[in-house]
C-alpha positions in Angstrom: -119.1 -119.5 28.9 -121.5 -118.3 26.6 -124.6 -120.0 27.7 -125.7 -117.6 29.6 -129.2 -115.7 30.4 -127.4 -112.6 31.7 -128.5 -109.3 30.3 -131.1 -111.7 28.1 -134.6 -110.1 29.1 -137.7 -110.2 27.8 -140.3 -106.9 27.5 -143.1 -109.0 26.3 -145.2 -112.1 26.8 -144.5 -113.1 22.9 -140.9 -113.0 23.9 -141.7 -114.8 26.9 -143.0 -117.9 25.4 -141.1 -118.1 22.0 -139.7 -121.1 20.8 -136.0 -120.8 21.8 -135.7 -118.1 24.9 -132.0 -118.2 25.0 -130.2 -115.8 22.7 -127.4 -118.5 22.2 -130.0 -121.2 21.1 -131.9 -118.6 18.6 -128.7 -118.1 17.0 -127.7 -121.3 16.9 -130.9 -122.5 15.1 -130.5 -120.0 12.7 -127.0 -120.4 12.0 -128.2 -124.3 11.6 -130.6 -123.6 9.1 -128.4 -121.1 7.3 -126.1 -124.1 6.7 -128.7 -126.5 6.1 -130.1 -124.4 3.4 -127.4 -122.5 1.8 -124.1 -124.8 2.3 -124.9 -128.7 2.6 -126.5 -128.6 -1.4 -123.2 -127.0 -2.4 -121.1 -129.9 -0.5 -123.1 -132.7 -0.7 -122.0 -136.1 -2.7 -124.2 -138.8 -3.8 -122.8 -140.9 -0.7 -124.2 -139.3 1.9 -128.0 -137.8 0.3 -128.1 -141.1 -0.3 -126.9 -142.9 3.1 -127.7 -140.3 5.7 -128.7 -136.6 4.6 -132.4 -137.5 2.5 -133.2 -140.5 4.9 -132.9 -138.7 7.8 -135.0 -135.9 6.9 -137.6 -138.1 5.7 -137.5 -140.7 8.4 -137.8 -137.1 10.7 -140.9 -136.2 9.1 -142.5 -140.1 10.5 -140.9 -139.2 13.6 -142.5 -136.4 14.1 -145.7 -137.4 12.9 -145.3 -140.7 15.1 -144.2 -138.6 18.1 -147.5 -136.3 17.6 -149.9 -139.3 18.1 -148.0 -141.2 20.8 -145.8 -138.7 22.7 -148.3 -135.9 22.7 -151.5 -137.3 22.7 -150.6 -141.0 24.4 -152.2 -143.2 21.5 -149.8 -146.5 21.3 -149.3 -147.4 17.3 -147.8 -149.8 15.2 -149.0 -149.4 11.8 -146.9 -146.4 10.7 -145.1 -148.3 8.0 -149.0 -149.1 6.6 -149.9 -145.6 6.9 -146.2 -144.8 4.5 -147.6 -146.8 2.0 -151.0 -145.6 2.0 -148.6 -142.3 1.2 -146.6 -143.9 -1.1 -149.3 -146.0 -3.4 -151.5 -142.7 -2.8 -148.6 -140.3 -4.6 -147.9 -143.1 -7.3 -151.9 -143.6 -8.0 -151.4 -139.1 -8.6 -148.5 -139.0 -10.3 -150.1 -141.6 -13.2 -153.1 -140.3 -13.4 -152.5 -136.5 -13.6 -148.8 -136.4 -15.0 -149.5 -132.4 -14.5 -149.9 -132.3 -11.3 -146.6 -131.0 -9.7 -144.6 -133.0 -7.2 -145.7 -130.2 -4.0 -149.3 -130.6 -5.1 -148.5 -134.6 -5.1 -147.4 -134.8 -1.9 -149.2 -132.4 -0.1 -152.3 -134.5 -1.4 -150.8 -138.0 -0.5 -150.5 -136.8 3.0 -154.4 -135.4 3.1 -155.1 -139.1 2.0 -153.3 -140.4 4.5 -154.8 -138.4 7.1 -158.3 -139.6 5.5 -157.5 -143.5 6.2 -155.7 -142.7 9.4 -158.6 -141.4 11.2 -160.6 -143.8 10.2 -158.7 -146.6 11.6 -158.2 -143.9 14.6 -161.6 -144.4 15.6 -161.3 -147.7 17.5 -158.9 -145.8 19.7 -162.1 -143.9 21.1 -163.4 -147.7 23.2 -159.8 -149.0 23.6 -156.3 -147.8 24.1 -153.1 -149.4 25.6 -152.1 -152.3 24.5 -155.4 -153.6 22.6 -155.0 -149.9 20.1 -151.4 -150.9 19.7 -153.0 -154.3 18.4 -155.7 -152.8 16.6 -153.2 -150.2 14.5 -150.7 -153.5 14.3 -153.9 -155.2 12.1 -154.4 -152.2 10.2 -150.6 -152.5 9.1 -151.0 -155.8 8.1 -154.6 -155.6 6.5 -153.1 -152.4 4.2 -150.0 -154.4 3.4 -152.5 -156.9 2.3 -154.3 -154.7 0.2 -151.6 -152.9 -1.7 -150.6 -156.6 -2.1 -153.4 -157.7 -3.7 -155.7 -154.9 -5.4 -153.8 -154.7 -8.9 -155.5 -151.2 -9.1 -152.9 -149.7 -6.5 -149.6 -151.0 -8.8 -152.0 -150.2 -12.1 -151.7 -153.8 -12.7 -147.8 -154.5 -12.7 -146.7 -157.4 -13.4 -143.9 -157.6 -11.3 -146.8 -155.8 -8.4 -143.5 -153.0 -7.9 -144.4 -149.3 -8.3 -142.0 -146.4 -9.8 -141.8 -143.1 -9.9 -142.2 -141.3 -12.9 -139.5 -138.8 -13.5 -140.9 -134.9 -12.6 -139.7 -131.4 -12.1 -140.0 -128.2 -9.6 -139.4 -125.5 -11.5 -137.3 -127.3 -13.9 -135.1 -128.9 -11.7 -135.9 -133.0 -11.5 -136.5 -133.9 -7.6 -137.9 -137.6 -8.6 -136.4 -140.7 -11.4 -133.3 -142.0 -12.1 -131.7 -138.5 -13.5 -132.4 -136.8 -10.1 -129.2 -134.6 -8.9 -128.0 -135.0 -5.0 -128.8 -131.8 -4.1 -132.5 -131.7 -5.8 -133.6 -134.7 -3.5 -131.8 -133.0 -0.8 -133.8 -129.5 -1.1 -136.9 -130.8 -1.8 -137.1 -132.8 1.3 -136.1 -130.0 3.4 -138.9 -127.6 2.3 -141.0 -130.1 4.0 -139.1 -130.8 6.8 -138.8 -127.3 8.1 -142.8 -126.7 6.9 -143.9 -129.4 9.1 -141.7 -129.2 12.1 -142.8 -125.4 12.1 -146.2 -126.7 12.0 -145.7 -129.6 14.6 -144.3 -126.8 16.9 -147.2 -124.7 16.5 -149.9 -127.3 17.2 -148.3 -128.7 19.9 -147.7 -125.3 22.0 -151.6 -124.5 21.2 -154.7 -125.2 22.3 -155.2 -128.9 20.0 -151.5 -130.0 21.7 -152.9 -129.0 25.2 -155.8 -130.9 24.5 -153.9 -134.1 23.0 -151.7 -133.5 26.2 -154.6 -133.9 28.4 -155.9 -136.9 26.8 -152.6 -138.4 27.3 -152.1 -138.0 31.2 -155.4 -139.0 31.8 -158.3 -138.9 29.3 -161.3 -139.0 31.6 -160.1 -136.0 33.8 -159.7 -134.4 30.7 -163.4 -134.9 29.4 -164.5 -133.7 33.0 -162.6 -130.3 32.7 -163.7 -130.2 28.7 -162.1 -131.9 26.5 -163.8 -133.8 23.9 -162.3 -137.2 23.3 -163.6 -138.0 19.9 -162.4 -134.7 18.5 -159.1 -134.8 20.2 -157.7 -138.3 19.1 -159.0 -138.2 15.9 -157.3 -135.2 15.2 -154.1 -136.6 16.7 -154.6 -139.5 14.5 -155.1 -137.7 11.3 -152.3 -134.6 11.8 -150.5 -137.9 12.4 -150.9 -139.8 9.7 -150.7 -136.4 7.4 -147.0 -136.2 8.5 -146.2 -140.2 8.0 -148.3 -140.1 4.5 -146.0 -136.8 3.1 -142.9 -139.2 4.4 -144.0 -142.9 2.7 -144.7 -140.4 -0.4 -140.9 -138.9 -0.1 -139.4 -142.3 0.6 -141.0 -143.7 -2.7 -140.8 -140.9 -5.0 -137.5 -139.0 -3.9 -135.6 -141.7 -2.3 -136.1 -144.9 -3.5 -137.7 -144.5 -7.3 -139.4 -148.2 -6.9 -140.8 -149.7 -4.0 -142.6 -153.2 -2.8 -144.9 -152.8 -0.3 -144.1 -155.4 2.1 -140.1 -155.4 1.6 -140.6 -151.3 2.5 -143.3 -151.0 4.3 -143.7 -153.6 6.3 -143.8 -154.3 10.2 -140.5 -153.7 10.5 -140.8 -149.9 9.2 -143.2 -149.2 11.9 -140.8 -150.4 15.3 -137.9 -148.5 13.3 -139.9 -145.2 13.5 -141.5 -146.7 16.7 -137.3 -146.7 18.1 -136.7 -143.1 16.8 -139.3 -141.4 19.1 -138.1 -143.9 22.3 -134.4 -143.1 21.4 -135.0 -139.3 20.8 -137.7 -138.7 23.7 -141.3 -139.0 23.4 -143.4 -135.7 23.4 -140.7 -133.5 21.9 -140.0 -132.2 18.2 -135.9 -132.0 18.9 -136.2 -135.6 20.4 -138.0 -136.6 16.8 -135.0 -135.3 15.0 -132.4 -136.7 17.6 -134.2 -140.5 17.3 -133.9 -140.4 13.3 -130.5 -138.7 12.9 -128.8 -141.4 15.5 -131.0 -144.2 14.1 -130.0 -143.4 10.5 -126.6 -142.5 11.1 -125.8 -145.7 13.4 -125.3 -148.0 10.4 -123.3 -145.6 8.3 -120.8 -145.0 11.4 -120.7 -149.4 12.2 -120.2 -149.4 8.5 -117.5 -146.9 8.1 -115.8 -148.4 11.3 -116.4 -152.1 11.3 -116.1 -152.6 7.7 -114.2 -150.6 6.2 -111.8 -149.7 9.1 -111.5 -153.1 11.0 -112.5 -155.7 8.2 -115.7 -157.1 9.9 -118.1 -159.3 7.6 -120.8 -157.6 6.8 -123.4 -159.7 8.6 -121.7 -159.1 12.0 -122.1 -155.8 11.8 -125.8 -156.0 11.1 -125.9 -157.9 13.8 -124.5 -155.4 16.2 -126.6 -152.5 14.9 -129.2 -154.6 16.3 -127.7 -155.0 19.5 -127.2 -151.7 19.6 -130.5 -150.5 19.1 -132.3 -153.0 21.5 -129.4 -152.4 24.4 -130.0 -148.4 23.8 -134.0 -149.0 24.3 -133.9 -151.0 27.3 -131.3 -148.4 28.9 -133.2 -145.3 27.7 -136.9 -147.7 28.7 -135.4 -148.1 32.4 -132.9 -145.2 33.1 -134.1 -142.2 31.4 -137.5 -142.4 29.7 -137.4 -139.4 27.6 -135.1 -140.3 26.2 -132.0 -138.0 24.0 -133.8 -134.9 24.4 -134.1 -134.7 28.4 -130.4 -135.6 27.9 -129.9 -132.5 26.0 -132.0 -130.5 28.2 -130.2 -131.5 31.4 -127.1 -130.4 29.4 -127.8 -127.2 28.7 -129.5 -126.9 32.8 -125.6 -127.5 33.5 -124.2 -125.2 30.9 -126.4 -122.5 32.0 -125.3 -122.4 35.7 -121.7 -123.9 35.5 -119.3 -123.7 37.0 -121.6 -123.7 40.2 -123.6 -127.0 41.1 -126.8 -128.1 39.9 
């Protein structure tokens, strides 16, 4: 086998603690990146940017972010659809009023506004937490909802109240509109993908993720040895909401073109993001990916099977996708709480020392 850790030392503590300390997996996560970046645009069709490739990278972004506040620093939410659209209105309300502005700068800023208004609604979780934050960031989904609803300012007045994206270019090439090319939408959505899950990685291995860590397992030990509560969940919260603000921007702009808040970015946005970091495994960046990638792909697959193979109706195959899902949370709830990625890691535990027992 080549799993192995034979002849794989290490000569310094850099070496020690990166990332990936297994030759095989370094190369593997280059050789996956290498294909991600310089074969997929080549290959890709319309079909699948549209059905799996761009929604999964941007429903990996919320993930992550998602996975950041709950699975790191313990801080129950349910208004991460709201926080998209504060992303979403925020890179619409940009794009309109500064047609210069290019789409990174767009983006980049949506998400700082999102961090903005998810700290703020971050600071109940400072007297509450459990079950009465998750309620608290539940109301927050539904009073944003509300207000992109409502405040004509936030649609510039529309009379139908639907936003659209303006049609702009990176370096000449057209990442948002109706003329936007596969591969464009593709790309763009990458570069932020790898830049945040770089950054994710980074914060979560250093002194803020130890501190969010600490908070989680139990917050008033962790303000005995040191830790200061307010700075550490607020920070959670806004990092948090940066990610799921750059995400609701990419979902309106990149992916969708036009949007209505409460047909997109309502309740049920939040517990499909809320699934992804069950499914994938809570505190982990590969479990972020793993949630969205099967969570995404699982329609696509019924689809392909159910309906185009075996004839289904349509509508019982939604209905399974449901079944799915819920039967997948209670077994990964009960069985194995962290879901795909201890899965993966008790894998590779196997691969590394078979054929002898574990």
């Amino acid at each position: 086998m080549l799993y192995r850790e034979a002849g794989d030392f290490k000569t310094s503590y850099t070496a020690d603690n990166q990332t990936f300390p297994i030759q095989f997996d370094r190369v593997g996560y280059w050789a996956l990146l290498a294909v991600a970046v310089l074969v997929v645009p080549f290959i890709i069709t319309d079909y699948w940017a549209s059905s799996f490739l761009v929604p999964f990278l941007i429903y990996a972004i919320a993930a992550l972010g998602l996975n950041i506040l709950t699975g790191y620093c313990g801080q129950v939410s349910l208004g991460t659809g709201g926080f998209m659209a504060v992303g979403a209105y925020a890179s619409y309300k940009l794009m309109t009023a500064f047609p210069w502005m290019d789409m990174f700068t767009v983006t980049i800023l949506s998400g700082f506004i999102t961090a903005a208004v998810g700290a703020a609604f971050g600071l109940p979780s400072l007297r509450i937490k459990g079950f009465y934050l998750a309620v608290a960031t539940l109301a927050a989904q539904f009073f944003l909802v509300w207000m992109f609803n409502k405040v004509g300012w936030f649609y510039n007045y529309s009379a139908s109240g639907q936003i659209n994206a303006p049609e702009r270019s990176v370096f000449g090439i057209i990442v948002t509109g109706p003329n936007t090319q596969a591969w464009a939408q593709y790309l763009f959505c990458l570069i932020f993908v790898i830049a945040l899950a770089w950054i994710a990685r980074n914060l979560t291995r250093g002194t803020v993720g130890r501190q969010w860590m600490a908070i989680r397992d139990m917050d008033i030990a962790a303000e005995i040895i040191g830790v200061n509560p307010l700075r550490a969940k607020l920070t959670a919260f806004a990092v948090s909401s940066f990610f799921v603000g750059i995400s609701g921007a990419l979902f309106f702009t990149v992916y969708l073109g036009a949007v209505e808040v409460g047909e997109v970015y309502g309740i049920t946005k939040s517990f499909l993001v809320l699934f992804m970091i069950i499914i994938g495994g809570l505190g982990s960046i590969f479990g972020s990916f793993a949630g969205a990638a099967f969570l995404v792909l699982l329609p696509v697959v019924l689809k392909l099977v159910g309906v185009d193979l075996l004839g289904w109706p349509t509508d019982i195959v939604a209905h399974l996708n449901l079944v799915i899902v819920g039967a997948l949370i209670i077994f990964f709830l009960v069985v194995e709480p962290h879901g795909l990625a201890q899965l993966w890691r008790l894998t590779k535990e196997k691969l590394r020392l078979w054929p002898f027992p574990h």
